[in-house]
C-alpha positions as CSV (number, residue, x, y, z in Angstrom):
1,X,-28.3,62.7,13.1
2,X,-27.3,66.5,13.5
3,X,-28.7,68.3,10.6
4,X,-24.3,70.0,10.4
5,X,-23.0,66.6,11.1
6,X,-20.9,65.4,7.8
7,X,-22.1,62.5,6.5
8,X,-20.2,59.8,4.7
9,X,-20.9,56.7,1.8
10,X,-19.0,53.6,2.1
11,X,-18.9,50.7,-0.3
12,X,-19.8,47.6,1.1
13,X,-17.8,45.8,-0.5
14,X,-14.5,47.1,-0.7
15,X,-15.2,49.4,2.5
16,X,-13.9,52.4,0.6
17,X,-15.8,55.7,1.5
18,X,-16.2,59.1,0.3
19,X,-18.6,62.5,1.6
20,X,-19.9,62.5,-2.1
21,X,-23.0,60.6,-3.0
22,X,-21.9,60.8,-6.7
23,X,-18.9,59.6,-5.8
24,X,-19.7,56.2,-4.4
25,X,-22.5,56.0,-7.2
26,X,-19.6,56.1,-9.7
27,X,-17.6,53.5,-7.8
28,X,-20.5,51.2,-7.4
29,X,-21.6,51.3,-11.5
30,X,-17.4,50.6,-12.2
31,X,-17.6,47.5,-15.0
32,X,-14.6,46.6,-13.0
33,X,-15.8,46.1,-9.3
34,X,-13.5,46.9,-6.4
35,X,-11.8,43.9,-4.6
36,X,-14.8,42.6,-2.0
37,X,-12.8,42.2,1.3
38,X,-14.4,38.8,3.3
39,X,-16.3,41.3,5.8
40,X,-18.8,42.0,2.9
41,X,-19.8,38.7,2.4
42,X,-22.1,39.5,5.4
43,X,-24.5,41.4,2.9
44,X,-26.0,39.9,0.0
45,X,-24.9,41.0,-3.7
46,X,-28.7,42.9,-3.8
47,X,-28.1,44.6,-0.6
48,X,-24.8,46.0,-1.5
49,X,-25.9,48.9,-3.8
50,X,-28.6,49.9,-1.5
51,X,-26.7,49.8,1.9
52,X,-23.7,51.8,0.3
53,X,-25.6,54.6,-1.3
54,X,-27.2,55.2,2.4
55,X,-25.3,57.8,4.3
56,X,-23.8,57.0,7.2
57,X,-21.9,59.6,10.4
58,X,-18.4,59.1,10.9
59,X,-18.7,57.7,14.2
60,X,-20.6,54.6,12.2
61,X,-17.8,55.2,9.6
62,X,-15.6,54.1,12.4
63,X,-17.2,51.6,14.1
64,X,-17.4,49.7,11.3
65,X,-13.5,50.6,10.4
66,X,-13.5,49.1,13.9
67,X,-14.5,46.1,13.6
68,X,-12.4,45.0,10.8
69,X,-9.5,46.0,12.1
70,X,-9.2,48.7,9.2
71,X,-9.1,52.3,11.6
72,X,-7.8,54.7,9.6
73,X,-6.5,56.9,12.1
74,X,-4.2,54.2,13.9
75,X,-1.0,55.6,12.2
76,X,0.9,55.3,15.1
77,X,1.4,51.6,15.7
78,X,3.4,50.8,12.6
79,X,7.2,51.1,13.8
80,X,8.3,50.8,9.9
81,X,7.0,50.5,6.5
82,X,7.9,46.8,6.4
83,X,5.2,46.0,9.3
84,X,2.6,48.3,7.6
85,X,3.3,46.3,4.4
86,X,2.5,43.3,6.2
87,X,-0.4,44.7,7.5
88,X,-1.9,45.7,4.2
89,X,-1.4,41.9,2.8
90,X,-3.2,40.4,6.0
91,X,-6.1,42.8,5.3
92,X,-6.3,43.9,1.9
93,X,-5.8,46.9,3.1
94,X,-6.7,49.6,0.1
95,X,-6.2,52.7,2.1
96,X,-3.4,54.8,3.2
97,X,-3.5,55.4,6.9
98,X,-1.3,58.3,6.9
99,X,-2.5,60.4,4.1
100,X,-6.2,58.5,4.0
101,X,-5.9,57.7,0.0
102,X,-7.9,55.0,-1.1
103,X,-6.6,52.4,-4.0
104,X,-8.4,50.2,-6.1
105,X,-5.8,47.5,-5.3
106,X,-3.6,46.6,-2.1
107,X,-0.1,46.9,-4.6
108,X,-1.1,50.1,-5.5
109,X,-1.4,51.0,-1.6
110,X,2.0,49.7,-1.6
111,X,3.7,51.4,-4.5
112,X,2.0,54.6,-3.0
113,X,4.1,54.0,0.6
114,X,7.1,53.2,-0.9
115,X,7.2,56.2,-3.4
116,X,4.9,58.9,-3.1
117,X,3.2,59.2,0.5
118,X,4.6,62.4,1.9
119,X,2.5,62.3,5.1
120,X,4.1,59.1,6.5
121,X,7.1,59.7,6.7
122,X,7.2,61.7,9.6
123,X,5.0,59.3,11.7
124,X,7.5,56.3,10.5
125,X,10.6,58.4,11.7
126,X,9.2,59.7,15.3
127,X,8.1,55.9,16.1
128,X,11.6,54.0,14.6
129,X,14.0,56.5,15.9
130,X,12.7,55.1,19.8
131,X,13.4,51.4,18.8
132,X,16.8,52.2,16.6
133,X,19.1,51.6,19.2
134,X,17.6,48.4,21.1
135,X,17.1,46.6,17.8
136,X,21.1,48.0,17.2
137,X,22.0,45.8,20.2
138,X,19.6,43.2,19.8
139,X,21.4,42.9,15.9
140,X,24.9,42.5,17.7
141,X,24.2,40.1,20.0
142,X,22.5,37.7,16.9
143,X,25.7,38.0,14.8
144,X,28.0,37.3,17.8
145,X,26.1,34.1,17.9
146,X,25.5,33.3,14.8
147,X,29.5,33.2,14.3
148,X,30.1,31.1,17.1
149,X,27.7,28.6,16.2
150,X,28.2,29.2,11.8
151,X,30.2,26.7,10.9
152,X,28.0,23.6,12.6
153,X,24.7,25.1,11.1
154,X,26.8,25.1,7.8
155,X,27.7,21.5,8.0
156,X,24.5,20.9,9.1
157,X,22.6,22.3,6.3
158,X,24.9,20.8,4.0
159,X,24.3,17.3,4.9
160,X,20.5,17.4,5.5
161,X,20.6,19.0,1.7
162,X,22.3,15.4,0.6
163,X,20.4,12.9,2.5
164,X,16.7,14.5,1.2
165,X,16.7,15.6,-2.5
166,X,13.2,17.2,-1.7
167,X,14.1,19.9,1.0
168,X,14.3,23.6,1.9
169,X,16.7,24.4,-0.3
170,X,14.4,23.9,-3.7
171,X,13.0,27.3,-3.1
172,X,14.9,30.6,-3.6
173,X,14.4,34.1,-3.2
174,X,13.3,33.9,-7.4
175,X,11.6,30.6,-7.1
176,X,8.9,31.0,-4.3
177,X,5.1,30.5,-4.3
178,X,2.8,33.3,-4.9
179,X,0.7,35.1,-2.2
180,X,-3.0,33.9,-2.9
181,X,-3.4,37.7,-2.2
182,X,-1.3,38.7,-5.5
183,X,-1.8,38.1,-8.7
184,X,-0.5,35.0,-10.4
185,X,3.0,35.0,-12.1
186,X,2.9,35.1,-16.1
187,X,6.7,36.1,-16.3
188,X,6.3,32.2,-18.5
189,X,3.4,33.1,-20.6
190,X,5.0,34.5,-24.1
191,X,3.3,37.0,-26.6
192,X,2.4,34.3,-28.8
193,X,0.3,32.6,-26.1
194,X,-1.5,35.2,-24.5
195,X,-2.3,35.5,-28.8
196,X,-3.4,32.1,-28.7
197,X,-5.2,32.1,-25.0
198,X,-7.2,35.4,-25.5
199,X,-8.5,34.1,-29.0
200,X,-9.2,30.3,-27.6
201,X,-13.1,29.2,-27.3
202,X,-12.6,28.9,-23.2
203,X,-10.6,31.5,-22.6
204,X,-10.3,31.1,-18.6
205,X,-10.1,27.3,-18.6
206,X,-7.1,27.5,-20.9
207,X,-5.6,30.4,-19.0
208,X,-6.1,28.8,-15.8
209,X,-4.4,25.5,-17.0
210,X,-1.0,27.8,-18.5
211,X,-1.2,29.9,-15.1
212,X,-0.3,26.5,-13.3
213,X,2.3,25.3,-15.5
214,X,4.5,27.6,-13.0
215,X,4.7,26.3,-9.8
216,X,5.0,29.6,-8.4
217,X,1.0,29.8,-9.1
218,X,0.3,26.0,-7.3
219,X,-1.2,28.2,-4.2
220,X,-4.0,26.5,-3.6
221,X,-5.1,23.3,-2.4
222,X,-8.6,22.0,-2.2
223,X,-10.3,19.9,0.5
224,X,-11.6,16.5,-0.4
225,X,-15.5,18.2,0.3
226,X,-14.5,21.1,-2.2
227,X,-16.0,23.2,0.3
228,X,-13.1,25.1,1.7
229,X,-9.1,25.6,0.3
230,X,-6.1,25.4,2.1
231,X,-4.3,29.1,0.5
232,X,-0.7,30.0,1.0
233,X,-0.9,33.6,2.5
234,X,2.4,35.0,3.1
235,X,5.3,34.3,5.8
236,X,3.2,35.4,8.8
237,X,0.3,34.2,8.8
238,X,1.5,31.4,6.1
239,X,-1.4,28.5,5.3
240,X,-4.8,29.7,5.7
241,X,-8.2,28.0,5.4
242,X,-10.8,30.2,3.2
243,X,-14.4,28.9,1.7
244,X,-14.1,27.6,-1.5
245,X,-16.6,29.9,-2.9
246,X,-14.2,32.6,-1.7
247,X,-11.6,31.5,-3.4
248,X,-13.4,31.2,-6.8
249,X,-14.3,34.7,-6.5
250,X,-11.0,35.4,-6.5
251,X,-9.6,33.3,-9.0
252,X,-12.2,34.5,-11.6
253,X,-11.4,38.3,-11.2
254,X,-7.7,37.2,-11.4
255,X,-8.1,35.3,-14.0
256,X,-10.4,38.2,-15.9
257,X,-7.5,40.7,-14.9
258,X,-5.0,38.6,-16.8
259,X,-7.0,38.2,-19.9
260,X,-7.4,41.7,-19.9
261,X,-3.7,42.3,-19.1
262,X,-3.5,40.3,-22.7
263,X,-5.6,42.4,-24.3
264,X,-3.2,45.3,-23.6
265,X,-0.5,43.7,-24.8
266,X,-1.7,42.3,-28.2
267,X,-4.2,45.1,-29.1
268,X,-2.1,47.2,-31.5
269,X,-1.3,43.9,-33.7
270,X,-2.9,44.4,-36.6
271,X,-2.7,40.8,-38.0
272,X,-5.4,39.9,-35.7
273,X,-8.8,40.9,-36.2
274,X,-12.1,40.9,-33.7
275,X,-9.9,41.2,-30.7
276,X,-12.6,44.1,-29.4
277,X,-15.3,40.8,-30.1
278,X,-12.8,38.4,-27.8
279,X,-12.9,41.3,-25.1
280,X,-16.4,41.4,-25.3
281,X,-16.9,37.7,-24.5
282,X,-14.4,38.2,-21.4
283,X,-16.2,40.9,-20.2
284,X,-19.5,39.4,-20.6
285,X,-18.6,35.8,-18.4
286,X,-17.1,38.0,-15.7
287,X,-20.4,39.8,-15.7
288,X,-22.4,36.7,-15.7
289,X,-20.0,34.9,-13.4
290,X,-21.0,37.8,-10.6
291,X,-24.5,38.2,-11.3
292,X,-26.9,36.1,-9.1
293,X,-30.2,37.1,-11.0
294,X,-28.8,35.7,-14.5
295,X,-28.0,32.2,-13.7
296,X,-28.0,30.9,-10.1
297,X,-26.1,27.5,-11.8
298,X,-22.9,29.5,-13.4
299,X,-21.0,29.9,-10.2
300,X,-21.8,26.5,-9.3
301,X,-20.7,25.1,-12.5
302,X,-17.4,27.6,-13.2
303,X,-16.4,26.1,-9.3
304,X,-16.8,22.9,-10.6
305,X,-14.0,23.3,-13.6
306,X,-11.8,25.3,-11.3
307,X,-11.3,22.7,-8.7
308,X,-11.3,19.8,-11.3
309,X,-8.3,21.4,-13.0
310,X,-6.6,22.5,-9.5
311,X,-6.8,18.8,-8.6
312,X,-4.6,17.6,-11.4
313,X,-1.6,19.5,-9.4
314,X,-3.1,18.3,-5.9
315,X,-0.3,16.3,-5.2
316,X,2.2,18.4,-6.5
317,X,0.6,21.3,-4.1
318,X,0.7,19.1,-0.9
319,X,4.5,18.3,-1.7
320,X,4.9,21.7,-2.4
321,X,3.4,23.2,0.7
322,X,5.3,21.3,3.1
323,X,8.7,22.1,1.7
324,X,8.0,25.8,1.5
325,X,6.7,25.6,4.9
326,X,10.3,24.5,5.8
327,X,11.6,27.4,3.8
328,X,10.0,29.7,5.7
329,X,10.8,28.3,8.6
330,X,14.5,28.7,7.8
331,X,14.6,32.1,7.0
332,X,13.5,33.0,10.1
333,X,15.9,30.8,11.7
334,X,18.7,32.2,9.4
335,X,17.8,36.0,10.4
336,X,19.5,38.5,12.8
């Protein structure tokens, strides 16, 4: 290394970097650790710290960037917001390519590009203004043909939707299934029982169980080996096969993220007392859960009760997979 070259930290977890070794130090000693992207599971949990606080050039900053499809300075190859959006749920993407922001989560990327992001907006407008006019035509000619051909789809539609009770059509632009990416839905989940779940004795368990009484949550289907899960991604890249251990991972810092979500909500009731004590004990399995050193048999166990309780809904999730497959499948049909 040149002795004037800048040097850089990046996280190895959550790939974010920063020039300042205080910086990363801070992000690394966060009680609330950054997403871990799947690239990190390369490096064990002891050689995370180490390897991050290690300064690295910005050609290895890049390389690496590189490598998971996460180069910061390809700004140019998103013709819209729409296809950057869907770029930053294929990769949990957590940093803005245009203004080079980094977020703690992907849907604060996202709120960032939609509302605040100066920088891209310029870049957006010089690459759609070139495709404006063929995507014009190519618009036209779908609606000529979608009128021509309307009424038969119609009648189509109509009668598959009366000879199978169980089709497309149960799903809705209000009533689909969550991104595995997101966090779960708990539109369901009143005041009174995030009371009842954030003072209960298993506090995950039970949250998990009210989490899939909405089928919006049923996301995730478990192989007969319990070693991998089928997730629903999005409508690209739709069903996706991820190790189970993965997917627990992620379920437990969801699942933490909700209780503490709770927490906010109920805190300022004053009818309820140790609710700091309740936080505590939330805060101190999510810090067990994700420490190898303290008991090599938690994860082993908490992935145990997971899938047990996901595999009271398995069938419901099959059925549920392949008619929201369908759904997909007919919005892309019913596009122009």
């Amino acid at each position: 290394m040149m002795n004037n070259e800048k040097l850089y930290y990046q996280c190895r977890r959550c790939f974010y970097n920063t020039t300042k070794k205080t910086d990363m130090k801070r992000h690394l000693l966060k009680k609330n650790k950054c997403n871990r992207l799947i690239e990190s599971y390369k490096f064990k949990d002891y050689e995370i710290e180490e390897i991050s606080m290690t300064p690295i050039t910005e050609n290895e900053i890049k390389n690496i960037n590189d490598l998971l499809c996460y180069n910061i300075n390809d700004s140019n190859k998103f013709n819209n917001i729409e296809d950057y959006i869907l770029y930053i749920d294929k990769n949990n993407e957590t940093k803005c390519i245009y203004c080079n922001k980094v977020f703690f989560r992907k849907y604060e990327l996202k709120r960032h590009l939609l509302i605040s992001c100066k920088k891209k907006n310029n870049t957006i407008k010089d690459n759609s203004k070139n495709i404006l006019n063929n995507n014009q035509q190519i618009n036209n000619q779908q609606i000529n043909n979608q009128q021509i051909n309307n009424q038969q789809i119609n009648n189509q539609q109509i009668n598959n939707q009366q000879i199978n009770n169980i089709n497309i059509n149960v799903f809705n632009e209000k009533d689909t299934i969550n991104s595995f990416d997101n966090d779960w839905d708990i539109s369901k989940i009143d005041l009174q029982k995030k009371i009842l779940l954030f003072l209960a004795d298993n506090k995950y368990t039970k949250t998990m169980e009210e989490i899939l009484k909405n089928n919006k949550n049923l996301n995730i289907l478990f192989d007969k080996s319990n070693d991998t899960g089928l997730v629903y991604k999005n409508d690209i890249d739709k069903f996706i096969n991820l190790k189970s251990d993965d997917i627990i991972i992620s379920i437990i810092y969801k699942l933490y993220s909700h209780l503490i979500e709770f927490y906010e909500d109920i805190k300022n009731n004053d009818f309820i007392k140790d609710l700091d004590l309740h936080k505590d004990k939330i805060e101190k399995k999510y810090t067990d859960f994700n420490n190898n050193n303290h008991n090599k048999n938690i994860k082993k166990y908490v992935k145990n009760i997971l899938i047990d309780i996901f595999d009271k809904y398995k069938d419901k999730i099959s059925e549920q997979f392949i008619e929201f497959d369908k759904y997909i499948l007919s919005k892309k049909e019913d596009g122009f």
